[in-house]
mmCIF file as Biopython writes it, N, C-alpha, C and O atoms, coordinates in Angstrom:
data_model
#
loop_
_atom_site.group_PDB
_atom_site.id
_atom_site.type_symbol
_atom_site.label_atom_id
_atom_site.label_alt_id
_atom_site.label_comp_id
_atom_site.label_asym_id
_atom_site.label_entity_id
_atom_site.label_seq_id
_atom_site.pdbx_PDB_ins_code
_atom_site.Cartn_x
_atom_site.Cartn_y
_atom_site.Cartn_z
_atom_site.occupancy
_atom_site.B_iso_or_equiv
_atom_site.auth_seq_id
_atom_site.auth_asym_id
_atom_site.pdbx_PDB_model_num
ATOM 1   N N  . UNK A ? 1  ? -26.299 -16.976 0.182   1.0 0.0 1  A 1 
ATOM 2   C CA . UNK A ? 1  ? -24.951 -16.922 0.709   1.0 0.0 1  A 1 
ATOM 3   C C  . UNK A ? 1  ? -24.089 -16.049 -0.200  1.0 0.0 1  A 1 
ATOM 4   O O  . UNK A ? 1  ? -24.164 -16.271 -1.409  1.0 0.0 1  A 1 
ATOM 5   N N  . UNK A ? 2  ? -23.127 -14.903 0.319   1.0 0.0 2  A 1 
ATOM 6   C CA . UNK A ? 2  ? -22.515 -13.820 -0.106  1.0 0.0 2  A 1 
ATOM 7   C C  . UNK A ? 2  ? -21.145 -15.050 -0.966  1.0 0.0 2  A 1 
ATOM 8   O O  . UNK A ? 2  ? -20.660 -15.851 -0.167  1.0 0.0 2  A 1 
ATOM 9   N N  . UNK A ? 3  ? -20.811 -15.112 -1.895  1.0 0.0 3  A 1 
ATOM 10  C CA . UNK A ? 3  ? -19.903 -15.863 -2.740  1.0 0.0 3  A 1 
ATOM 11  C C  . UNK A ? 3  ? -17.891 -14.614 -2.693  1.0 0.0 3  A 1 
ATOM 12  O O  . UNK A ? 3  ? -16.691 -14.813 -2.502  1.0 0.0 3  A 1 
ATOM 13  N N  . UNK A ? 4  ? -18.749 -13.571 -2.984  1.0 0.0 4  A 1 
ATOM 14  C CA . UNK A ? 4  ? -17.250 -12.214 -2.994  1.0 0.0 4  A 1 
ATOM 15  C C  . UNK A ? 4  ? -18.138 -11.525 -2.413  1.0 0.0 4  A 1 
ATOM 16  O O  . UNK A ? 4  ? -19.363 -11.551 -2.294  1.0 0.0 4  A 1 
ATOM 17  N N  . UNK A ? 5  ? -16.849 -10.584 -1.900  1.0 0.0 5  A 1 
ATOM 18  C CA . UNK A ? 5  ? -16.855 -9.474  -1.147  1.0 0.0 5  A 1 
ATOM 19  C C  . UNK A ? 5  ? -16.002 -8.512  -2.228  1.0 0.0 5  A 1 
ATOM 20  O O  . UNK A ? 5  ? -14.918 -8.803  -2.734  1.0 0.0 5  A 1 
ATOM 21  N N  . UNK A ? 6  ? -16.847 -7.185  -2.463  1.0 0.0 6  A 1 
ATOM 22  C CA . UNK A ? 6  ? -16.114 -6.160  -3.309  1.0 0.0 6  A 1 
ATOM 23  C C  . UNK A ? 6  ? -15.063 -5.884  -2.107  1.0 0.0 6  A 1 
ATOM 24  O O  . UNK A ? 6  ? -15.314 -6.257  -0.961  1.0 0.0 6  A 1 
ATOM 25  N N  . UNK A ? 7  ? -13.661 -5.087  -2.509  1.0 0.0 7  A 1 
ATOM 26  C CA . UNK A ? 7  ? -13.199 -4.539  -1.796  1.0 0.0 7  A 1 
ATOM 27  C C  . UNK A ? 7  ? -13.218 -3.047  -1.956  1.0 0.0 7  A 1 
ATOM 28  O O  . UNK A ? 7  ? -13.668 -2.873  -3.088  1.0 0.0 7  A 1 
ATOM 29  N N  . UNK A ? 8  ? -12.932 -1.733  -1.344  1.0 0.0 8  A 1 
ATOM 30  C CA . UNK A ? 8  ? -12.820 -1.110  -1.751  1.0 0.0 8  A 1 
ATOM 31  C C  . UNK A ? 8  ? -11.253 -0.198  -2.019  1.0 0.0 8  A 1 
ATOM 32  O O  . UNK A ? 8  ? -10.193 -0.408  -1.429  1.0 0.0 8  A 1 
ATOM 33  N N  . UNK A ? 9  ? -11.488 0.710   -2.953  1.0 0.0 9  A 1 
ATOM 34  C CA . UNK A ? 9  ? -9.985  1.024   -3.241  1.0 0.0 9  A 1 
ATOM 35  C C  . UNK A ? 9  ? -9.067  2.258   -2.776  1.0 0.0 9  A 1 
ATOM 36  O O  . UNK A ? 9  ? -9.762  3.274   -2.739  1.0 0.0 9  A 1 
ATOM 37  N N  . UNK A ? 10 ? -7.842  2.484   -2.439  1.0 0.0 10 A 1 
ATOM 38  C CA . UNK A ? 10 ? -7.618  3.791   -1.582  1.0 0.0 10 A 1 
ATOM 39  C C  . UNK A ? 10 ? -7.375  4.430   -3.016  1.0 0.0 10 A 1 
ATOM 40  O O  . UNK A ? 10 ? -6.871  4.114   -4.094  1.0 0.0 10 A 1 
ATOM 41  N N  . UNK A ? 11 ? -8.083  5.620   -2.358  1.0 0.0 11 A 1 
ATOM 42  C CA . UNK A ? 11 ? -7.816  6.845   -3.844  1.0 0.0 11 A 1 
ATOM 43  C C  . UNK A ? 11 ? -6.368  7.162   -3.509  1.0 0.0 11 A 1 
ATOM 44  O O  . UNK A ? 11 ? -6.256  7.436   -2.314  1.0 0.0 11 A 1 
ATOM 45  N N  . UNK A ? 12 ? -5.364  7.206   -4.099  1.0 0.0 12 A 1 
ATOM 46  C CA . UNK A ? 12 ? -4.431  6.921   -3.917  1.0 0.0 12 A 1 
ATOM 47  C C  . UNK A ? 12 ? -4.010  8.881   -5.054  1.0 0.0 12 A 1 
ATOM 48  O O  . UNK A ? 12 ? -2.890  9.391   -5.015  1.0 0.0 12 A 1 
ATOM 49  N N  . UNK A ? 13 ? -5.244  9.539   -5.891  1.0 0.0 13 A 1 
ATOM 50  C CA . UNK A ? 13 ? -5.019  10.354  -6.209  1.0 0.0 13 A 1 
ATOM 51  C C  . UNK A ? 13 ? -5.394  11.744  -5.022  1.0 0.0 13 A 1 
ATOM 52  O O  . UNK A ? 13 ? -5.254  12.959  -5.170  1.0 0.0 13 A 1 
ATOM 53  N N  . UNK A ? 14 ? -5.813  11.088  -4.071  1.0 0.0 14 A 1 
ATOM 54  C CA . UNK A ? 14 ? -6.274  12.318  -3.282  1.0 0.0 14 A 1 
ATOM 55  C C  . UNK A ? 14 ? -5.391  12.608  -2.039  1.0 0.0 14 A 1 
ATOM 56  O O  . UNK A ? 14 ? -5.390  11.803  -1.108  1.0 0.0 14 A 1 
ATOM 57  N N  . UNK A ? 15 ? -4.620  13.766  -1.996  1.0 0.0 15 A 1 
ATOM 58  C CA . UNK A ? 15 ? -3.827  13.985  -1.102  1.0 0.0 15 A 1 
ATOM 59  C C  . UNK A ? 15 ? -4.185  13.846  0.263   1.0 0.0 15 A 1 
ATOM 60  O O  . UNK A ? 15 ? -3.221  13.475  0.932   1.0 0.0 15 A 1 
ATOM 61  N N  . UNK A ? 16 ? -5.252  14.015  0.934   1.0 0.0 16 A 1 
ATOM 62  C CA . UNK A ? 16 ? -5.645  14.249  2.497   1.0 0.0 16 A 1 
ATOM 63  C C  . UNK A ? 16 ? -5.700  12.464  2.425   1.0 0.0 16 A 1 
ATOM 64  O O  . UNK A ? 16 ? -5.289  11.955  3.467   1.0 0.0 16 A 1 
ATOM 65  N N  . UNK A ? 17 ? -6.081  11.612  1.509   1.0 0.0 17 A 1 
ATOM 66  C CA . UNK A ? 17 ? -6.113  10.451  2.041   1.0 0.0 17 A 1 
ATOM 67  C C  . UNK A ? 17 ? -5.084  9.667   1.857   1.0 0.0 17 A 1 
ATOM 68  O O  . UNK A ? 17 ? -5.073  8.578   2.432   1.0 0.0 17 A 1 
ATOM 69  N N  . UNK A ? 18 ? -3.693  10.169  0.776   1.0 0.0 18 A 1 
ATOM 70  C CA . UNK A ? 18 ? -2.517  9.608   0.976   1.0 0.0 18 A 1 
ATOM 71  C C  . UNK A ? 18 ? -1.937  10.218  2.110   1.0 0.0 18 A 1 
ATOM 72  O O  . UNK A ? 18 ? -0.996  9.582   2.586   1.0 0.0 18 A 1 
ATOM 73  N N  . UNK A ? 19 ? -2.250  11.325  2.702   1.0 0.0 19 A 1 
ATOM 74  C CA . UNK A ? 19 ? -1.449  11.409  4.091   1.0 0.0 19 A 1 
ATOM 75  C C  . UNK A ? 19 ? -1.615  10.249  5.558   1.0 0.0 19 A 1 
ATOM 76  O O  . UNK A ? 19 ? -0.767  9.627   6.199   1.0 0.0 19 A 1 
ATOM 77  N N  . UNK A ? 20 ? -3.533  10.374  5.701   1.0 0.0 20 A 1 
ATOM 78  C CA . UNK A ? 20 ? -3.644  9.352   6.299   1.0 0.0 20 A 1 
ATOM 79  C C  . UNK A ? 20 ? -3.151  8.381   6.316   1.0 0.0 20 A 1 
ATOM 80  O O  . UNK A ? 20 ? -2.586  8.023   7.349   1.0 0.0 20 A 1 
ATOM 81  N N  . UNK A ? 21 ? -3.171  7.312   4.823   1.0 0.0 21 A 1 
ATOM 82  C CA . UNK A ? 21 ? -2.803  6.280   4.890   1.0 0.0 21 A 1 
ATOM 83  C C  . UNK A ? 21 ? -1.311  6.250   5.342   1.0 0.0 21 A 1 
ATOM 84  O O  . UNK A ? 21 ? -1.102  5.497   6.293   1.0 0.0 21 A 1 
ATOM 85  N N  . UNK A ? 22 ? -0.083  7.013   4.779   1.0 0.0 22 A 1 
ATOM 86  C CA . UNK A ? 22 ? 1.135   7.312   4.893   1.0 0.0 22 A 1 
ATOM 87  C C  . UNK A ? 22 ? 1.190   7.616   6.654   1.0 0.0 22 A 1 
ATOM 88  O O  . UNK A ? 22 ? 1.914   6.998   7.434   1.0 0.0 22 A 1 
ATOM 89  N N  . UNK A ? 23 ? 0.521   8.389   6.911   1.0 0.0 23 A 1 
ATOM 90  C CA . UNK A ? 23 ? 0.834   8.731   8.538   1.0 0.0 23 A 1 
ATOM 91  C C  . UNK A ? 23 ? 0.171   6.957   9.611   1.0 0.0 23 A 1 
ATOM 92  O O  . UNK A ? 23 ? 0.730   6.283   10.477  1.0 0.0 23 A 1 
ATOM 93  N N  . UNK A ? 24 ? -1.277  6.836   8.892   1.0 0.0 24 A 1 
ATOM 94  C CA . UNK A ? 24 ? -1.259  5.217   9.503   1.0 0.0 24 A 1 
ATOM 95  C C  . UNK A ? 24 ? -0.238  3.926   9.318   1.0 0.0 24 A 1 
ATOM 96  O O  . UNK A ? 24 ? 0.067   3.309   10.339  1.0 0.0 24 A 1 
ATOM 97  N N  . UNK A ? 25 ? 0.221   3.561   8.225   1.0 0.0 25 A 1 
ATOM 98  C CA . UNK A ? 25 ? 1.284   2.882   7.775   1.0 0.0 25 A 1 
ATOM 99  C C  . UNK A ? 25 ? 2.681   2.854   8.646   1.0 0.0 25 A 1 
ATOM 100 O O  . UNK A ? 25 ? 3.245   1.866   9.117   1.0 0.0 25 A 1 
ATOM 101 N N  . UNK A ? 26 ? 3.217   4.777   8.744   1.0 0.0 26 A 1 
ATOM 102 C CA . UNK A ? 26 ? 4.269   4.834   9.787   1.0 0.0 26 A 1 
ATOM 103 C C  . UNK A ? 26 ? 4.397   4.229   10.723  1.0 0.0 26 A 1 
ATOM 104 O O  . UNK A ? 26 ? 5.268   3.403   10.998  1.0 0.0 26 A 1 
ATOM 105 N N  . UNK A ? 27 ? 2.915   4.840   11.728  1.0 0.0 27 A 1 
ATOM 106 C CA . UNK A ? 27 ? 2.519   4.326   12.862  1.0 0.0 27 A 1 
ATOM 107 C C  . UNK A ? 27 ? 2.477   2.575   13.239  1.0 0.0 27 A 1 
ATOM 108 O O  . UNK A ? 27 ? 2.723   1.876   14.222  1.0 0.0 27 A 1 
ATOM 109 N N  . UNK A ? 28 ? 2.025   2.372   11.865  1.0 0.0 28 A 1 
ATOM 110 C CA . UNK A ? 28 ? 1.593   0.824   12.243  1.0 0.0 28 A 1 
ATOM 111 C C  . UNK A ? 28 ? 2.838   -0.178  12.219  1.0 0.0 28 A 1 
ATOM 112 O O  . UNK A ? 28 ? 2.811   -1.206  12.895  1.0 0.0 28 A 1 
ATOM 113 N N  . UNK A ? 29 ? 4.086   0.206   11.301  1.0 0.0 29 A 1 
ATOM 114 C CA . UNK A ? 29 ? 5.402   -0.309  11.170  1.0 0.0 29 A 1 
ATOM 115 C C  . UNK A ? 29 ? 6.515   0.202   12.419  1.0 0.0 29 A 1 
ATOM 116 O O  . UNK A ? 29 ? 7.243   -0.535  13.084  1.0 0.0 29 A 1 
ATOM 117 N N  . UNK A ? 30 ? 6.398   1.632   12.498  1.0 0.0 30 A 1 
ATOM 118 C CA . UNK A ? 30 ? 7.200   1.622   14.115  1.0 0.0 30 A 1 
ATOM 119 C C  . UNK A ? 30 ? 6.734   0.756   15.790  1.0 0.0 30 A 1 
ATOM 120 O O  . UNK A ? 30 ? 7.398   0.415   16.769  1.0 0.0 30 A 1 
ATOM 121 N N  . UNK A ? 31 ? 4.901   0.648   15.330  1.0 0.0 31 A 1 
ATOM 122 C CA . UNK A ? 31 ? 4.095   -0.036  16.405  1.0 0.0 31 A 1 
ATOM 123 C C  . UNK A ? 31 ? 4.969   -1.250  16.724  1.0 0.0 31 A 1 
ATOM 124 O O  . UNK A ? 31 ? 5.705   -1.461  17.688  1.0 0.0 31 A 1 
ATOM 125 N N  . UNK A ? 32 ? 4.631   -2.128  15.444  1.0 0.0 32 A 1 
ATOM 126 C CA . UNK A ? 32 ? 4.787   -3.662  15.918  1.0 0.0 32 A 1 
ATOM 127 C C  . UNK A ? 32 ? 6.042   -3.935  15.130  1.0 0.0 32 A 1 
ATOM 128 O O  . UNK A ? 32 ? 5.986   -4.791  14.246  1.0 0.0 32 A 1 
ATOM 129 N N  . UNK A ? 33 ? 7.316   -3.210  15.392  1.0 0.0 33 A 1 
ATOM 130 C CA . UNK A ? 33 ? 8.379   -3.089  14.148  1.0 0.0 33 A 1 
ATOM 131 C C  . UNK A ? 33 ? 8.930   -4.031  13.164  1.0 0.0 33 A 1 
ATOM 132 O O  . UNK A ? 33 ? 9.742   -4.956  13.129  1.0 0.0 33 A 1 
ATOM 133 N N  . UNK A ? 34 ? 7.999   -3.285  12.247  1.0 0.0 34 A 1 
ATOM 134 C CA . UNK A ? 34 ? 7.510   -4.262  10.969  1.0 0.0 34 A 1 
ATOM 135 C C  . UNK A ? 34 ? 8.885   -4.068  10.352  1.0 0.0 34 A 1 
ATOM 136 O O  . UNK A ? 34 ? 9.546   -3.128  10.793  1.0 0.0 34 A 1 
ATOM 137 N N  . UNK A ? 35 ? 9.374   -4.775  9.455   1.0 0.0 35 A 1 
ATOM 138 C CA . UNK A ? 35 ? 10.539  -4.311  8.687   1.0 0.0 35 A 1 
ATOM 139 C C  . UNK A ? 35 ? 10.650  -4.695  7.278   1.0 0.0 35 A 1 
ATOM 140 O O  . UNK A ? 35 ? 11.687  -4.639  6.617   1.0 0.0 35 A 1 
ATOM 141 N N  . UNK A ? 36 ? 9.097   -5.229  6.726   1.0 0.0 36 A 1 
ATOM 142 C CA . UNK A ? 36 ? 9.294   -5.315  5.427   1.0 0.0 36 A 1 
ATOM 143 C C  . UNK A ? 36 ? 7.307   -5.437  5.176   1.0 0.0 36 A 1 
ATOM 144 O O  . UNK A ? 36 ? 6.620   -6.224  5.827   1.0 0.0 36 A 1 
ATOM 145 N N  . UNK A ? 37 ? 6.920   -4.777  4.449   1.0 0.0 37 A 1 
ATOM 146 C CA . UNK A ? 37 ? 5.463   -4.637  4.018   1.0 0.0 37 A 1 
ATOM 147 C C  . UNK A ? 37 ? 5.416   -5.289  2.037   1.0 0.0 37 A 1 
ATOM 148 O O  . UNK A ? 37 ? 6.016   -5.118  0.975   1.0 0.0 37 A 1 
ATOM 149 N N  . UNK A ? 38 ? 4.434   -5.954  2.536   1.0 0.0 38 A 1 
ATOM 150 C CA . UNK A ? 38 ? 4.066   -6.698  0.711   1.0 0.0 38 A 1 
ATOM 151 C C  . UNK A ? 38 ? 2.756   -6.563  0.548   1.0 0.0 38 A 1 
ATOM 152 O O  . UNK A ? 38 ? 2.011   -7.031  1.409   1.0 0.0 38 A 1 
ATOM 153 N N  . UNK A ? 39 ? 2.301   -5.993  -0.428  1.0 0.0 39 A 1 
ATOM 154 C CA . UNK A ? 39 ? 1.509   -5.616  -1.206  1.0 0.0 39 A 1 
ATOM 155 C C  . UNK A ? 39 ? 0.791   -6.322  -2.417  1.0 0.0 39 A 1 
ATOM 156 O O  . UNK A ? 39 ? 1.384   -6.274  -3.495  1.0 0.0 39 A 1 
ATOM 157 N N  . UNK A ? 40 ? -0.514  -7.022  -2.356  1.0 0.0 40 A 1 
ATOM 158 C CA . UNK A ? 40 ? -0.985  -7.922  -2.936  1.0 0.0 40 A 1 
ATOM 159 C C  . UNK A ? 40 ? -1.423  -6.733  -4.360  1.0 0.0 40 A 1 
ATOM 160 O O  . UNK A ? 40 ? -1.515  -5.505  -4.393  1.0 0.0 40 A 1 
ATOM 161 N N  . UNK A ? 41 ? -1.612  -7.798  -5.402  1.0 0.0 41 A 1 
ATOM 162 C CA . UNK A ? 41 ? -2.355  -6.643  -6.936  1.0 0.0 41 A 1 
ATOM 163 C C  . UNK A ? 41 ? -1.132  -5.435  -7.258  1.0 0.0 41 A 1 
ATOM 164 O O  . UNK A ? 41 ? -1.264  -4.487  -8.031  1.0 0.0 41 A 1 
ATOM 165 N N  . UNK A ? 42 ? -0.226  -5.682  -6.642  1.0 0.0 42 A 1 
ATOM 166 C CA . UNK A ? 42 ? 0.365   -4.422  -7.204  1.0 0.0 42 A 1 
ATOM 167 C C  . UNK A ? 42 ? 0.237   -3.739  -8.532  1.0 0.0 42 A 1 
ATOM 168 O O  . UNK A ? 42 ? 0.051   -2.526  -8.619  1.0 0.0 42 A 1 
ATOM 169 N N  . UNK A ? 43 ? 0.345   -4.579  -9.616  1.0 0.0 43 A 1 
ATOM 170 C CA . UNK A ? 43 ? 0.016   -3.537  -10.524 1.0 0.0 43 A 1 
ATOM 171 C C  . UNK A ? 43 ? -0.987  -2.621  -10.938 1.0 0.0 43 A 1 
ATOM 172 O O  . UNK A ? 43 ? -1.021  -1.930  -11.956 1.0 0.0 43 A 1 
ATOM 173 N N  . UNK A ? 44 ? -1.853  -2.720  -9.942  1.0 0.0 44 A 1 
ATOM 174 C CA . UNK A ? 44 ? -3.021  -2.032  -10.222 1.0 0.0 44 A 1 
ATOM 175 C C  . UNK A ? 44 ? -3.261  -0.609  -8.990  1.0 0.0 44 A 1 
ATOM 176 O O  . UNK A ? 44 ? -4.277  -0.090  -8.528  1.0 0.0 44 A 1 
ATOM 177 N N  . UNK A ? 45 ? -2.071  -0.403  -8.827  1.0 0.0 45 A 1 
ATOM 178 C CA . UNK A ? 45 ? -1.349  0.690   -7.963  1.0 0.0 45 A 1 
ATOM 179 C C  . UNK A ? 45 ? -0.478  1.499   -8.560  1.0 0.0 45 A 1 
ATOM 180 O O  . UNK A ? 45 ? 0.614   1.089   -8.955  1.0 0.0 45 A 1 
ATOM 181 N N  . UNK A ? 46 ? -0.961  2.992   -8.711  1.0 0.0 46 A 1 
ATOM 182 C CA . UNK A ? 46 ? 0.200   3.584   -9.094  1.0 0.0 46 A 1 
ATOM 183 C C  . UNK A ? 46 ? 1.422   3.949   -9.408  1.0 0.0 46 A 1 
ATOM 184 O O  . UNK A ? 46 ? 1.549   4.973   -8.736  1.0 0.0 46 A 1 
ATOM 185 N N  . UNK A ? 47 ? 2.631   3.761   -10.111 1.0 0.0 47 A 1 
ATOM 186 C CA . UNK A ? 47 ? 3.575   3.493   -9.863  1.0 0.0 47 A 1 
ATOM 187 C C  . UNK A ? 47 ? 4.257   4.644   -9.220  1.0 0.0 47 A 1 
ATOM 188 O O  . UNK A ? 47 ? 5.200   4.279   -8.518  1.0 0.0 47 A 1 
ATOM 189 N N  . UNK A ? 48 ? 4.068   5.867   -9.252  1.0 0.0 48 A 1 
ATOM 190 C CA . UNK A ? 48 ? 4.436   6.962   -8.893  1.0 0.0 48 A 1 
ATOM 191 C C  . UNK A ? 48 ? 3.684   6.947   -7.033  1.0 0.0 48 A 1 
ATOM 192 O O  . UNK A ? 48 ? 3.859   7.936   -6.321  1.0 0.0 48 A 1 
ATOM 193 N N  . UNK A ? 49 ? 3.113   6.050   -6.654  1.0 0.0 49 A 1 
ATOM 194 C CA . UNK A ? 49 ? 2.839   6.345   -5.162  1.0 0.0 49 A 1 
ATOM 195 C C  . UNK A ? 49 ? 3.958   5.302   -4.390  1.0 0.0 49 A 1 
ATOM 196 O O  . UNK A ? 49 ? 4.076   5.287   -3.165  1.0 0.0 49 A 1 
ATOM 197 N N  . UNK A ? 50 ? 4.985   4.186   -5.567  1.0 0.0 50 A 1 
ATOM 198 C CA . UNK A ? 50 ? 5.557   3.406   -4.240  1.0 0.0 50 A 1 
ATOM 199 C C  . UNK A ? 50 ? 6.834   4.242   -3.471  1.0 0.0 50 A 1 
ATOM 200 O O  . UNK A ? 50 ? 7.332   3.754   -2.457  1.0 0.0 50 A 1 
ATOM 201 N N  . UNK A ? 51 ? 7.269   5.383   -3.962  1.0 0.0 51 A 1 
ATOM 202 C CA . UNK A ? 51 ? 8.246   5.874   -3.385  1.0 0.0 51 A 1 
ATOM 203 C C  . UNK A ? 51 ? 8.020   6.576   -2.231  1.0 0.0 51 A 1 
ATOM 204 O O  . UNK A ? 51 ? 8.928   6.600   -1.400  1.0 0.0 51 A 1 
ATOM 205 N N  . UNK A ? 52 ? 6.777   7.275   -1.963  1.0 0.0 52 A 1 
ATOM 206 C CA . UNK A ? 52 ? 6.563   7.998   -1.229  1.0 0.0 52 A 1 
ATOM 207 C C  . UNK A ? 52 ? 5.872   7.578   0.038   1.0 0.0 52 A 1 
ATOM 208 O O  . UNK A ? 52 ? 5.755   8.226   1.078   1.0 0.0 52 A 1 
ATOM 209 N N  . UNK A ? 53 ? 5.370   6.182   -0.290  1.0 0.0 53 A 1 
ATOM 210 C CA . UNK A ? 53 ? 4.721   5.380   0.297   1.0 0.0 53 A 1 
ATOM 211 C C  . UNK A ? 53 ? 5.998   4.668   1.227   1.0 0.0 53 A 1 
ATOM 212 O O  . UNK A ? 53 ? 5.776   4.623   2.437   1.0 0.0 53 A 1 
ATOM 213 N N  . UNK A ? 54 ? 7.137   4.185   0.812   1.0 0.0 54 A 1 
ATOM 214 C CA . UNK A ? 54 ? 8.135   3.402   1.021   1.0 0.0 54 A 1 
ATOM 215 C C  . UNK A ? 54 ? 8.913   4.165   2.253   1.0 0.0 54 A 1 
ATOM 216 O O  . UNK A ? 54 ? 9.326   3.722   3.324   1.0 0.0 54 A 1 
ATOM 217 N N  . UNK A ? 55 ? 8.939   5.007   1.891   1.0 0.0 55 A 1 
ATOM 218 C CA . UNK A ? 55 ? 9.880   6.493   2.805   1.0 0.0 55 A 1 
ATOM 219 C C  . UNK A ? 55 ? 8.748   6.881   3.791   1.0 0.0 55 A 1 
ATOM 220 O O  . UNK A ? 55 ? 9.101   7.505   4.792   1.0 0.0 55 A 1 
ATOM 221 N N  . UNK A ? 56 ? 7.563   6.621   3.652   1.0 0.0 56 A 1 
ATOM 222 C CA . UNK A ? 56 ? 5.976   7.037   4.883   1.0 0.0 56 A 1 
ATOM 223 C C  . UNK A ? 56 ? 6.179   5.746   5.677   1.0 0.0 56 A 1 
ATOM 224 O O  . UNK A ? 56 ? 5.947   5.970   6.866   1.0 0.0 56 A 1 
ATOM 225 N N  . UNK A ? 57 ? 6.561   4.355   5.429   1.0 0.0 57 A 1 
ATOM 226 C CA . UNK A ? 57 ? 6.520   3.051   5.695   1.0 0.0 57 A 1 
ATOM 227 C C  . UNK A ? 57 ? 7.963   3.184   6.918   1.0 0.0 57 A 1 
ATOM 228 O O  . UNK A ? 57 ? 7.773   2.858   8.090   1.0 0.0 57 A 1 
ATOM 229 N N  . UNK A ? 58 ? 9.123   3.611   6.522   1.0 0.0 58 A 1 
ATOM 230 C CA . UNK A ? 58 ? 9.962   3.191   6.979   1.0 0.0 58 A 1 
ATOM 231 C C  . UNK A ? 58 ? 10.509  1.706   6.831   1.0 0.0 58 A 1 
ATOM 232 O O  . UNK A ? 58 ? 11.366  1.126   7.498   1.0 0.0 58 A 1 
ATOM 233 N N  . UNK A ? 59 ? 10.043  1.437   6.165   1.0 0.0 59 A 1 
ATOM 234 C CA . UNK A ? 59 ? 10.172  0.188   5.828   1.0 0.0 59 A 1 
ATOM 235 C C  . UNK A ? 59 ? 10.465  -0.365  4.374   1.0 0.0 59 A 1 
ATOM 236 O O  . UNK A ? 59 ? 10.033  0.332   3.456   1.0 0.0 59 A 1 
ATOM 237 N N  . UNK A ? 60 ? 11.177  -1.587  4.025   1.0 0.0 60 A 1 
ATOM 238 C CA . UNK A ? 60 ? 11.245  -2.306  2.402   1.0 0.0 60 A 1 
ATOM 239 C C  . UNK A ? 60 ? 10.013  -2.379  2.267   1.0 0.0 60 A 1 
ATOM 240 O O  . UNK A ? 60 ? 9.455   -2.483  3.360   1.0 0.0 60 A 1 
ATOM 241 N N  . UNK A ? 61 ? 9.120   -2.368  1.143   1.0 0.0 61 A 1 
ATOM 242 C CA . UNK A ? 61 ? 8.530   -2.302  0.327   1.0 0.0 61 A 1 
ATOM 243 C C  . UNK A ? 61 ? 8.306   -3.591  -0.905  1.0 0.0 61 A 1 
ATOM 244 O O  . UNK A ? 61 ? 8.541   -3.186  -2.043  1.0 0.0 61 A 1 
ATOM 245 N N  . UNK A ? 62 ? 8.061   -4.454  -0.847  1.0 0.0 62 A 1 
ATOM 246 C CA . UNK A ? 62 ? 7.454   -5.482  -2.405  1.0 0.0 62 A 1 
ATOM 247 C C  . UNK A ? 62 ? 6.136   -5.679  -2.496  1.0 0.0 62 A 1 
ATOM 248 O O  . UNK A ? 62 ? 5.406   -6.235  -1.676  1.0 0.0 62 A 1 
ATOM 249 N N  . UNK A ? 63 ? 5.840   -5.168  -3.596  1.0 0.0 63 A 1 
ATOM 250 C CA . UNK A ? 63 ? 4.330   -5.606  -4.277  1.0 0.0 63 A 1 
ATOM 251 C C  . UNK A ? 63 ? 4.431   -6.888  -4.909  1.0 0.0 63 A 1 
ATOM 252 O O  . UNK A ? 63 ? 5.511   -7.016  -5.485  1.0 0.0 63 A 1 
ATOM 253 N N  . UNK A ? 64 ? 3.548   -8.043  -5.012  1.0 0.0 64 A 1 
ATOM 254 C CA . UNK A ? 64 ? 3.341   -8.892  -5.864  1.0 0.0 64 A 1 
ATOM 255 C C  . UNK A ? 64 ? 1.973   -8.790  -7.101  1.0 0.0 64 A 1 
ATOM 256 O O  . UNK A ? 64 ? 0.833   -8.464  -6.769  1.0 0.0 64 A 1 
ATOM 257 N N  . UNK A ? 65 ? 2.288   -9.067  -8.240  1.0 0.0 65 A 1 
ATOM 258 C CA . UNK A ? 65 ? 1.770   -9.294  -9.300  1.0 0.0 65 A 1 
ATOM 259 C C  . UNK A ? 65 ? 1.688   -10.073 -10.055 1.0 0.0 65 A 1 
ATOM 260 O O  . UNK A ? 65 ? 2.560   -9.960  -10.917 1.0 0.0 65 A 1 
ATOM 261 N N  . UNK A ? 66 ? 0.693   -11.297 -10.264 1.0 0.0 66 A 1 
ATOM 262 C CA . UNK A ? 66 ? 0.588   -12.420 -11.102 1.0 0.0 66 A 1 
ATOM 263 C C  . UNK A ? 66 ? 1.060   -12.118 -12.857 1.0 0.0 66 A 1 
ATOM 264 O O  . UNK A ? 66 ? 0.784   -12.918 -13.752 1.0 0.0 66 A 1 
ATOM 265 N N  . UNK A ? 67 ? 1.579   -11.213 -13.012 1.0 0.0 67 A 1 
ATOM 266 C CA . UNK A ? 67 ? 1.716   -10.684 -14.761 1.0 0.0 67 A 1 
ATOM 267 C C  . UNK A ? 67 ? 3.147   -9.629  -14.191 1.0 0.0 67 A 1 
ATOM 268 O O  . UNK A ? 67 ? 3.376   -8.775  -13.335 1.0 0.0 67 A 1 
ATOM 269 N N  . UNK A ? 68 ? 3.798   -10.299 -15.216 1.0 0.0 68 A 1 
ATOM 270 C CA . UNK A ? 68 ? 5.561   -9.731  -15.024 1.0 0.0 68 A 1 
ATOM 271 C C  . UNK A ? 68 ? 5.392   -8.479  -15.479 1.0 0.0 68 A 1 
ATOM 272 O O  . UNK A ? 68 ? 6.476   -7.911  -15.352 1.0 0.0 68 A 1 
ATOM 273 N N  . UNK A ? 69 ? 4.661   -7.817  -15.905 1.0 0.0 69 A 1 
ATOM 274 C CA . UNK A ? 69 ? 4.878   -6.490  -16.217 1.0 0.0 69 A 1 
ATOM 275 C C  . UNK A ? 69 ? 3.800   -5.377  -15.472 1.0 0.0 69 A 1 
ATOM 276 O O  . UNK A ? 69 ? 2.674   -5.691  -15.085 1.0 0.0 69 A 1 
ATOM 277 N N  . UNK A ? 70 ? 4.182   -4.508  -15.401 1.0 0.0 70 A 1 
ATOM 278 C CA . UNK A ? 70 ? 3.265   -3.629  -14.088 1.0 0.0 70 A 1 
ATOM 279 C C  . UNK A ? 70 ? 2.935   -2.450  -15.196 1.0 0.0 70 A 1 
ATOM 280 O O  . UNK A ? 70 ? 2.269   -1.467  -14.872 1.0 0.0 70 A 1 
#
């Protein structure tokens, strides 16, 4: 019996796949009009991708992180 499941991680350094994700995200928050997206592990996310990500979202933006400092 499988106990974890790896997940895998968005390269978050590679431009053709921050567009995707950014152009899916749009889509998926104007779809079902989302108006606030949270983000599990945040600190283990770039800090330089939440702005661009936030403004692709249309939407507020909070990551959570078990450790007060990112």
């Amino acid at each position: 019996m499988l106990d974890k499941v790896a997940l895998m991680d968005v390269d978050t350094e590679n431009d053709s796949v921050l567009k995707a994700y950014y152009d899916w995200t749009g889509c998926f928050v104007k779809e079902y009009g989302i108006d606030s997206l949270r983000t599990d592990a945040a600190r283990h996310i770039q800090v330089d991708f939440w702005q661009s990500f936030t403004e692709a979202a249309g939407a507020s933006c909070i990551g959570k992180s078990l450790r007060m400092t990112l």
